[in-house]
ZAMARGU-4260 file (C-alpha; in steps of 0.2 Angstrom, whole numbers, plus 5000, padded with zeros to 4 digits):
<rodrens>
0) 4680/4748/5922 | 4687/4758/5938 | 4683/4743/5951 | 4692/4732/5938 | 4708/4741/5936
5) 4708/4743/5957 | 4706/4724/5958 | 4721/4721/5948 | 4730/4736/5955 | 4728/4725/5972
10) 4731/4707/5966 | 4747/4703/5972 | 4759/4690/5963 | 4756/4678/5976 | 4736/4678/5974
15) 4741/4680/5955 | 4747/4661/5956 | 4737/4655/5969 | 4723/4657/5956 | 4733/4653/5944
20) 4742/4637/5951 | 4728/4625/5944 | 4734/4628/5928 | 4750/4634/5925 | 4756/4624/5941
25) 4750/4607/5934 | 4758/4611/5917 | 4773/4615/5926 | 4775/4600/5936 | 4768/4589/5921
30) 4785/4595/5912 | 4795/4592/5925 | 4788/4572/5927 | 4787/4573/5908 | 4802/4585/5898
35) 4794/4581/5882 | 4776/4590/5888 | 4783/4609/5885 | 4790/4602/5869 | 4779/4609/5858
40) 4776/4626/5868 | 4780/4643/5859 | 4792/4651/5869 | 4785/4672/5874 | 4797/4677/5885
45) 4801/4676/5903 | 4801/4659/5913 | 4786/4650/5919 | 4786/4647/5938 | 4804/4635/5945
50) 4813/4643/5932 | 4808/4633/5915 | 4817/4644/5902 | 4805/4651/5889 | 4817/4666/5881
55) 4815/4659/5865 | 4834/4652/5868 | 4846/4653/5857 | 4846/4668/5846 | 4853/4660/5835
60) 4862/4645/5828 | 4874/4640/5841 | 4892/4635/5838 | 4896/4628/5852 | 4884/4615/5863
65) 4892/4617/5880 | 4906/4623/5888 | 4921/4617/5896 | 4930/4628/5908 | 4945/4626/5918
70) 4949/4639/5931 | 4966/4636/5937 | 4963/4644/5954 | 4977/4656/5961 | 4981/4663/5944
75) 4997/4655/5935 | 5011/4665/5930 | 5010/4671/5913 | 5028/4676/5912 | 5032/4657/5916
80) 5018/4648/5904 | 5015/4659/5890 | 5021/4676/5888 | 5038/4673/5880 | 5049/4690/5886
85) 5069/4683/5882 | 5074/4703/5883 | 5068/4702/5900 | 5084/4693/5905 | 5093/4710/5904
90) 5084/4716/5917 | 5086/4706/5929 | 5086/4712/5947 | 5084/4731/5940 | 5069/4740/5948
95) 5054/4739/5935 | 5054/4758/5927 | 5041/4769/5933 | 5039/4772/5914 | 5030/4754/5913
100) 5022/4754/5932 | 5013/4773/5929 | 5009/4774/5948 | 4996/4758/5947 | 4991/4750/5961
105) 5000/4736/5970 | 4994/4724/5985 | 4999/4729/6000 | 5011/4711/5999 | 5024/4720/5990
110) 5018/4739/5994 | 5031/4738/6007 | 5046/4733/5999 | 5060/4743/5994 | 5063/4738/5979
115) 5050/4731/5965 | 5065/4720/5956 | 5062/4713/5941 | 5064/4692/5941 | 5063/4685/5921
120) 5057/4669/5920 | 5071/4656/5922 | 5062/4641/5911 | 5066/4638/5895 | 5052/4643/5881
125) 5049/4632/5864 | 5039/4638/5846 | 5025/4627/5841 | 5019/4627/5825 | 5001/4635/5825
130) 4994/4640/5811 | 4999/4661/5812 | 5019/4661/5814 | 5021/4652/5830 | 5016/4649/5848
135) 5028/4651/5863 | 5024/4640/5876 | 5035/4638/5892 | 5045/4622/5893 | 5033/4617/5907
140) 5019/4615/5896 | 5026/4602/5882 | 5009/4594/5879 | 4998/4608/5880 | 5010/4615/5865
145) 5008/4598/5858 | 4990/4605/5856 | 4995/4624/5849 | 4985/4621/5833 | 4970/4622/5840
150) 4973/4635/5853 | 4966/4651/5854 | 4977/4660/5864 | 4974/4679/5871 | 4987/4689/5881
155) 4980/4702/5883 | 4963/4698/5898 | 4964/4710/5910 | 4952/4713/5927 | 4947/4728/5939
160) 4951/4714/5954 | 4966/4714/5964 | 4964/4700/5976 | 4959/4682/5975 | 4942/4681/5981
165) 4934/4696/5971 | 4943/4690/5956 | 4937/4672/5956 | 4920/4681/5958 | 4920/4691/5945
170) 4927/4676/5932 | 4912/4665/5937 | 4896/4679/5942 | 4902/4695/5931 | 4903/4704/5946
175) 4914/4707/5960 | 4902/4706/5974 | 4895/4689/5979 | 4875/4684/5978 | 4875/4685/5957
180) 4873/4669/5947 | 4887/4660/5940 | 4891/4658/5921 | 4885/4639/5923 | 4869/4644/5933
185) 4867/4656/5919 | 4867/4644/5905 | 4858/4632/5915 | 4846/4646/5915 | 4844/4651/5897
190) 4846/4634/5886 | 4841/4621/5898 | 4851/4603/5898 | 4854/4592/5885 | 4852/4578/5896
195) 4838/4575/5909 | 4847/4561/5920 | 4862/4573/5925 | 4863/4589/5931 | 4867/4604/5918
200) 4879/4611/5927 | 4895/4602/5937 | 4909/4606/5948 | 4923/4598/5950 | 4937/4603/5962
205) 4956/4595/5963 | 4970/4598/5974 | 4985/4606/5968 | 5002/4611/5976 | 5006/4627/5983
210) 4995/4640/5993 | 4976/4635/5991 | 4965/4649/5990 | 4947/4645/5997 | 4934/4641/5987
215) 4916/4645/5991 | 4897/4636/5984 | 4892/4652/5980 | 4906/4655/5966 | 4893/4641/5959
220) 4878/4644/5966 | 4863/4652/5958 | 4860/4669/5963 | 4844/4676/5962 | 4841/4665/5946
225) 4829/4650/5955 | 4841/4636/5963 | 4838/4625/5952 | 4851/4630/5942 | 4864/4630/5955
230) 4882/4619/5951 | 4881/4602/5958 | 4898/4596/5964 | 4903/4579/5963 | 4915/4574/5976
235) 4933/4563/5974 | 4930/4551/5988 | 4914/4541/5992 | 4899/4540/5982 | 4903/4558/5969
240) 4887/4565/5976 | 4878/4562/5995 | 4865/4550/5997 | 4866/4541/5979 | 4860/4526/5986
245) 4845/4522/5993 | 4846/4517/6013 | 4845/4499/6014 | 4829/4489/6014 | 4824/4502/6002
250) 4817/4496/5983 | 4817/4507/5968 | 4799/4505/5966 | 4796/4511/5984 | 4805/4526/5980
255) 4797/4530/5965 | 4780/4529/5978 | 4788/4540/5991 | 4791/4554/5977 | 4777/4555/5969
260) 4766/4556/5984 | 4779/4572/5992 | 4777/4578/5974 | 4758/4578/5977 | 4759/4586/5994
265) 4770/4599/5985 | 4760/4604/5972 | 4746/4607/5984 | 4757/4619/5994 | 4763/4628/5977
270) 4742/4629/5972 | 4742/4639/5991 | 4757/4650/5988 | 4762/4652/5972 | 4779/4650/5977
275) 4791/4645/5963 | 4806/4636/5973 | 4790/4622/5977 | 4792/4619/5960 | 4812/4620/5960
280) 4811/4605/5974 | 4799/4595/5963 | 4812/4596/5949 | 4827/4593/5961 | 4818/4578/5969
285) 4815/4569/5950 | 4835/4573/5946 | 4841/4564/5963 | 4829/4550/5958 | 4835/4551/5939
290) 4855/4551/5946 | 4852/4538/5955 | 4856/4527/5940 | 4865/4540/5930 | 4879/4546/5940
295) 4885/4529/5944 | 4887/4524/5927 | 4896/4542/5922 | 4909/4536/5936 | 4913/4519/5929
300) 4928/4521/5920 | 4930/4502/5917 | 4923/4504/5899 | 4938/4515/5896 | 4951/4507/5888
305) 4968/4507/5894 | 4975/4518/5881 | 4964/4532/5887 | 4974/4534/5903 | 4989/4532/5897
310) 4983/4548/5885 | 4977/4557/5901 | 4993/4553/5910 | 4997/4543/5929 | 4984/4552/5939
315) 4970/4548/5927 | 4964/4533/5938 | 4967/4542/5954 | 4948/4550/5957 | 4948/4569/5962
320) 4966/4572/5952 | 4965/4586/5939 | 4968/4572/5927 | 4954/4562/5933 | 4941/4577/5931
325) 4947/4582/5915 | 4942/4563/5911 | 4927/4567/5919 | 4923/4581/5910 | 4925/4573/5894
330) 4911/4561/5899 | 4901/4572/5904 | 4903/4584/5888 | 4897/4567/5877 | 4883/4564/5889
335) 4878/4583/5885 | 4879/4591/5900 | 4880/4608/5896 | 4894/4618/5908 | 4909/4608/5919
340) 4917/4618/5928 | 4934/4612/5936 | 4944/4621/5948 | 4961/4616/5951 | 4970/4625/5967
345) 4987/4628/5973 | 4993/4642/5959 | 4995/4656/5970 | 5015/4658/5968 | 5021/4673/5981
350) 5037/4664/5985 | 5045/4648/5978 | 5036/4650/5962 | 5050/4638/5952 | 5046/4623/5962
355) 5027/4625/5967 | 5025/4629/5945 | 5035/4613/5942 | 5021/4602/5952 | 5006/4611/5947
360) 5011/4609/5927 | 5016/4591/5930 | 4998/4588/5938 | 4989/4599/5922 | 4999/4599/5909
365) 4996/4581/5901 | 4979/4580/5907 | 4975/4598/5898 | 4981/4591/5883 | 4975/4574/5883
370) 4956/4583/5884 | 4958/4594/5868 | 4964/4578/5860 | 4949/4566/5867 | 4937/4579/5861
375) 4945/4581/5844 | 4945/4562/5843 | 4928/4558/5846 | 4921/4571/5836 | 4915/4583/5852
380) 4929/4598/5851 | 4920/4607/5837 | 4904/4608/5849 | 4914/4611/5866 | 4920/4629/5869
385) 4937/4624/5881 | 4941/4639/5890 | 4957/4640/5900 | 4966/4652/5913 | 4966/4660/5931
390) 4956/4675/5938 | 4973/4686/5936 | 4990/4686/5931 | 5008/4686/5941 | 5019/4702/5941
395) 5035/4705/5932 | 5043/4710/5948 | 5049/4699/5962 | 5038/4698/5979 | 5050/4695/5994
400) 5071/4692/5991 | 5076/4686/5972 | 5089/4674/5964 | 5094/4666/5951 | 5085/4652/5955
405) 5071/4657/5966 | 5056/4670/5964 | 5041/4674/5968 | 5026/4685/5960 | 5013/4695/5966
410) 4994/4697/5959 | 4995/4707/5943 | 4976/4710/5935 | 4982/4722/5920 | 4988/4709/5908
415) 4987/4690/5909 | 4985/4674/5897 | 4970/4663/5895 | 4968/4651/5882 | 4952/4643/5871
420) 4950/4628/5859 | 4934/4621/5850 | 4916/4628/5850 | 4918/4639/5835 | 4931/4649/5838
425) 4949/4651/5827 | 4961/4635/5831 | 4979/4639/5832 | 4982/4661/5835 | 4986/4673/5845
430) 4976/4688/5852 | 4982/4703/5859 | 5000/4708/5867 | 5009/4717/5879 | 5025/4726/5883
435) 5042/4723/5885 | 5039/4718/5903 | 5024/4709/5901 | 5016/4722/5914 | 5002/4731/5903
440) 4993/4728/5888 | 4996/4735/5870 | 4987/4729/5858 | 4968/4723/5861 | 4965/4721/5878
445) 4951/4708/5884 | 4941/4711/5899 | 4931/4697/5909 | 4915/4704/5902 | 4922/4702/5883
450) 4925/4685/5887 | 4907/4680/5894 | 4900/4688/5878 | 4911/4679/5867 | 4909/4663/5879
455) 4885/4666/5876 | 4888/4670/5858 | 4894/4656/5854 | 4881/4644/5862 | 4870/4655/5852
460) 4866/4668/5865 | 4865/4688/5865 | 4872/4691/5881 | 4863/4709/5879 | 4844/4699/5878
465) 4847/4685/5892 | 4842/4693/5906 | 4834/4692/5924 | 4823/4703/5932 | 4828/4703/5953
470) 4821/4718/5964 | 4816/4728/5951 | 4831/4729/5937 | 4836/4717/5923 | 4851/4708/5925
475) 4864/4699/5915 | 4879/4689/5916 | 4889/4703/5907 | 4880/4716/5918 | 4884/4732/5909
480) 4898/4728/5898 | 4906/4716/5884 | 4911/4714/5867 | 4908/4700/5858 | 4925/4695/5851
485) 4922/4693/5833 | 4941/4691/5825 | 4944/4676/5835 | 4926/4667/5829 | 4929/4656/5813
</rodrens>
């Protein structure tokens, strides 16, 4: 009995598999050939080697299928969108009371100024009909208030980051600091894809107008998680992702013949080492092959009918635009891919916020709309969690010289506005409030973590139980944090 327990006490993991690999690796690889060969599997717990979820995924009954999420990168003015403050007007060009700013911290952008002045917003706000007592949206936004019945909006998010990059980091990993999964690599992860000729996860990125804040891969990437489950983005110009076609001279059946003899040669090396990214390329090798076919056909928009533009607004038919994407994403939410992830830049408004607002509504707004719309239409909305908003808000006070007719604001992470519609939760109210100046919250404050939760729960996911184990420690997307947030879930 002693020998026995020293030979396990000395068999390390990569001997475990290599012994192992025969069995478990050819199951493996026959799934990822065949989905349907795990089909009838019990899931224990863990994941078998190239990440092939067995977490006994979801819980429980899900509301929501896949998720939506628009990250308006830069962080829009709430003040200017959402956050209706007419008694503000008053105060114009006073110094913010030291009442209301309680000695928080400020960017080093305005730390310097002799003056924190307060600047109101100088658009016009309009009540929509919801189904509480109203929602006040900017004059900016007519067709996303078009929409405000089924809109959950909350006013009260708040975030421990102060500066873009940290802040982006935190909305898509649940963390601050880079090298953790993102929420798309996370449900990739724990639910698998509806679909096995696209990817589960997508990224797709347009240009807006103003100040572009830098975005990185690995505000999509996989972490520690196996890379499988990493965000594919599709590009705007050329073919939406590299190398679609085969080189000339090249059959499909001749592909088909190069894969599986690499698969072969692959499988061997995994039986030698164990190692479970052979696997991942495997898998990664069979979804090129299978997008060869699918993605081209996702990016024909000549089945859509004309009236569909014309809902989405003039960009629509202009690849990469915001409209374009948020066409795309609609698409892809019937096709079942589990998370789109669309990023639209230029909202980072320190000077000459009127004009650079203006163009960056002009370029969402419609588009926003058109997608709640399309999704309701066709029957998908109920299934597809939309999630709106920035990685912080905008500050009260003016950055840099004020007038009547020009501002600017800094980066303001205690209080901002994001929205949600579909995938289960309450159409049409408001969550959450905040002062007079719109500069700290009141009443039911909503942290990044809170939303992830509410985000899992309902794809029918305890954001407590889906975890990771990485160097020793069990991770989560929620890390060590989150409320589920029950009053807004129908």
């Amino acid at each position: 009995m002693d020998q026995f327990e020293n030979y396990l006490r000395n068999l390390t993991r990569r001997q475990f598999f290599a012994k192992s690999a025969r069995g478990v690796g050819s199951a493996a690889l026959g799934s990822l050939l065949v989905p349907s060969a795990l089909a009838g599997m019990e899931p224990q717990g863990g994941a078998l080697p190239g990440g092939l979820t067995m977490q006994n995924l979801p819980h429980f009954a899900p509301k929501a299928k896949r998720v939506i999420f628009l990250h308006m990168c830069g962080a829009p003015s709430q003040l200017d969108l959402f956050d209706y403050k007419p008694d503000l007007h008053e105060q114009f060009d006073k110094d913010l009371p030291d009442s209301i700013r309680q000695g928080q911290r400020i960017t080093t952008m305005t730390s310097g100024q002799a003056r924190l002045p307060v600047a109101p917003s100088m658009f016009k706000f309009k009540k929509y009909a919801n189904n509480q007592d109203g929602l006040w949206v900017s004059e900016l936004y007519p067709h996303t208030g078009s929409v405000a019945k089924e809109l959950c909006v909350m006013y009260s998010l708040h975030t421990d980051a102060i500066n873009h990059d940290p802040g982006i980091t935190f909305f898509q990993t649940g963390h601050q600091q880079p090298g953790r999964p993102s929420m798309g690599s996370w449900l990739s992860y724990g639910l698998g894809s509806e679909n096995n000729s696209l990817p589960t996860f997508v990224v797709l990125i347009s240009q807006g107008f103003g100040n572009m804040q830098a975005l990185y891969s690995r505000l999509w990437g996989s972490g520690f998680l196996p890379s499988e489950h990493q965000g594919v983005q599709f590009r705007s110009a050329g073919d939406p992702v590299l190398f679609l076609k085969d080189p000339k001279g090249m059959k499909r059946d001749d592909r088909r013949r190069m894969l599986d003899a690499v698969a072969a040669l692959n499988q061997k090396q995994f039986g030698r080492t164990g190692d479970s990214e052979v696997l991942t390329r495997i898998s990664q090798y069979e979804m090129a092959y299978r997008m060869q076919m699918s993605v081209p056909e996702l990016t024909d928009m000549s089945d859509e009918p004309e009236e569909t533009f014309e809902l989405y607004g003039p960009d629509a038919k202009t690849p990469g635009t915001f409209a374009a994407n948020c066409l795309l994403a609609r698409r892809l939410a019937e096709r079942g891919v589990r998370f789109t992830q669309l990023y639209h830049r230029g909202w980072d408004a320190h000077g000459n916020l009127p004009r650079e607002i203006r163009e960056q509504c002009r370029m969402t707004d419609q588009p926003q709309a058109a997608l709640i719309k399309d999704l309701r239409r066709r029957g998908l909305l109920d299934e597809t969690l939309v999630i709106w908003g920035g990685e912080f808000g905008r500050t009260v006070y003016c950055q840099g010289a004020l007038s009547k007719e020009n501002y600017g604001r800094d980066h303001h992470p205690k209080c901002f506005t994001m929205w949600m519609a579909g995938g289960g939760v309450k159409p049409g109210v408001t969550w959450g409030k905040t002062d007079d100046f719109g500069y700290n919250i009141v009443e039911n404050p909503v942290s990044v973590n809170d939303l992830h939760a509410t985000m899992l729960h309902q794809l029918g996911i305890d954001h407590e139980r889906m975890t990771y184990k990485f160097q020793g420690r069990r991770f989560r997307l929620t890390d060590v944090a989150g409320e589920v947030l029950t009053p807004l879930l129908s």
